[in-house]
N, C-alpha and C positions, 0 to 999 in steps of 0.2 A: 671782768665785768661785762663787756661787751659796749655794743652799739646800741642806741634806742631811736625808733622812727617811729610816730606818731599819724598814723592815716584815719581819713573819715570813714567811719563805719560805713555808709554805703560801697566805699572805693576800695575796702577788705579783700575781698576776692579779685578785680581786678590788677591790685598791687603786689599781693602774692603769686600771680597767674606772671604777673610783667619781672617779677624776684627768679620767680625760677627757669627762666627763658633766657632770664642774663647769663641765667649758671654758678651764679657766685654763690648762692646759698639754695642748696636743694636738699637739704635733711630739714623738717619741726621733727626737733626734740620732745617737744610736748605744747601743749595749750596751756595758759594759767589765768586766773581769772580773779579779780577781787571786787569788793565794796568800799566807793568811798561818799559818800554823802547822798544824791539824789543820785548817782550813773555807776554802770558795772564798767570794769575795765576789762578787757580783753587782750591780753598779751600770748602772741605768735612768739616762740624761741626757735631760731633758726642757728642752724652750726654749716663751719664748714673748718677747711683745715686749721686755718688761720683763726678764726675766733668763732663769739654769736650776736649775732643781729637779732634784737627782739622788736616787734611790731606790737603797736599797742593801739586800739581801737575801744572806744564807749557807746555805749547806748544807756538810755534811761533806763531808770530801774521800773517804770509802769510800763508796760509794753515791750520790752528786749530782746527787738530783734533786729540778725546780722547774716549777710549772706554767708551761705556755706563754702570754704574752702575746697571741698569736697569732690565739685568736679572738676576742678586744676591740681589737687592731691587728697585724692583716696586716702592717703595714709591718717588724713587728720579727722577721720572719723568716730575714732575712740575715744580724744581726744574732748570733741566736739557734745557727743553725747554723753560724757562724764560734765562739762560744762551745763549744756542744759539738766541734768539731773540735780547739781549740788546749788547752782545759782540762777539756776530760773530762765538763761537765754535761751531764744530759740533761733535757730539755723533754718532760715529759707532753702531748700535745693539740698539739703542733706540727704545720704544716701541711704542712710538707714536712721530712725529717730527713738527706736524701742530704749528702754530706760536700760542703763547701762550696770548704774553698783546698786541703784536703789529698790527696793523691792517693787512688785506688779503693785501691791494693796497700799503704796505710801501714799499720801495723801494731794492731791492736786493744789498749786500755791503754794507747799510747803518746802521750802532750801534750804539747806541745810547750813549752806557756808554764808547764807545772807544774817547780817548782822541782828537783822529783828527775829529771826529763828527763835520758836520757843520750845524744847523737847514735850512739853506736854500736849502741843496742838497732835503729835504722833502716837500719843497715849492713848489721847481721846478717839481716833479711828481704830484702835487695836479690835 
């Protein structure tokens, strides 16, 4: 099951900068990300030999935005931009931000994984 740590969205990137400095956890396995009522959650999974450490960070769902991991690990770049494409966040300091699985022509506002998603608002710009 692992570990769970709870950090303030502003303090995301420092808290990951200060995780992998310790040594103990230097692999994200992946970013995950869900909806639960007014705020999006953001869940860092970290591994190491011994288990995983997942970091879990919110922001509101009008406005969602978290600093980018990015310049403390490059690697969570894919990660990051599949985040902003399916649920709306956007990554301050990100190193690349071009949309990742969603097409050039999907529509602006529109997420996929956020629970108000309607397939027809994607019809309508076809």
């Amino acid at each position: 099951m692992g570990s769970w740590v709870d950090v303030d969205s502003p303090e995301i990137r420092n808290w990951v900068e200060g995780l992998i400095k310790s040594g103990k956890f230097r692999v994200l396995s992946t970013i995950t990300g869900y909806e639960e009522n007014d705020r999006l959650y953001i869940v860092y999974h970290f591994m190491n030999t011994e288990g995983e450490l997942n970091v879990r960070t919110s922001v509101p769902k009008e406005n969602p935005i978290l600093p980018s991991i990015t310049p403390v690990l490059p690697g969570g770049v894919l990660y990051e931009r599949e985040i902003q494409d399916l649920l709306g966040v956007k990554f301050e300091g990100i190193m690349d931000s071009r949309r990742l699985i969603l097409p050039e022509h999907w529509p602006e506002g529109v997420y996929p994984l956020r629970k108000d998603f309607q397939p027809e608002e994607v019809k309508s710009h076809e």
